[in-house]
C-alpha angles and dihedrals in degrees: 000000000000136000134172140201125178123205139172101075113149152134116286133165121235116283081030120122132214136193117214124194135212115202124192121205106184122043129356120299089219089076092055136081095222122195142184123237137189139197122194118193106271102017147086120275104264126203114252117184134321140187126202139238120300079011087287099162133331132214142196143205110251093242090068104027103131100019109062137048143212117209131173124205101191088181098065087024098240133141113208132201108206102202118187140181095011126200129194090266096065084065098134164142101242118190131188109228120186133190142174102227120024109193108237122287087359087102087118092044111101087214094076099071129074105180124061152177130245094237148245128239116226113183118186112199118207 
């Protein structure tokens, strides 16, 4: 079984930075590839950022790539986004998806994943 729940949305002003959190409540995350999703008003859902499975590798969308951060805490059985130096752009929903098995190189395809979050609004104010 596995639930999550995202928290750590918020206001923040431009240059500001955020930590959002991913908790599981059913099995270990270790055995997950975990992601990160958003959602702006308006657009499509974007990947974000993943990490595989045991913490194998991790990957970003270019548009955050340096910026933000994907973590992973097995032992309280969290996923993070570090995000860092945000810009209004990054004004999102952003949502935590899991799955057992990810095809190769489809990490970034929502399709992929087939449990998700409800969300977390993070607004950046310029």
């Amino acid at each position: 079984q596995v639930q999550l729940a995202e928290s750590g949305g918020g206001l923040v002003q431009a240059g500001g930075s955020l930590r959002l959190s991913c908790v599981n409540s059913g099995r270990s995350f270790s055995i997950l590839n975990v992601a990160w999703f958003r959602q702006a008003p308006g657009k499509e859902r974007e990947f974000v950022a993943a990490n595989t499975r045991f913490g194998g590798s991790t990957y970003y969308a270019d548009s955050v790539k340096g910026r933000f951060t994907i973590s992973r805490d097995n032992a309280k059985n969290t996923v993070y986004l570090q995000m860092n130096s945000l810009n209004s752009e990054d004004t999102a929903v952003y949502y935590c998806a899991a799955s057992f098995s990810v095809a190769a190189r489809q990490t970034p395809l929502e399709g992929q994943y087939n449990y998700w979050g409800q969300g977390t609004q993070v607004t950046v104010s310029s």
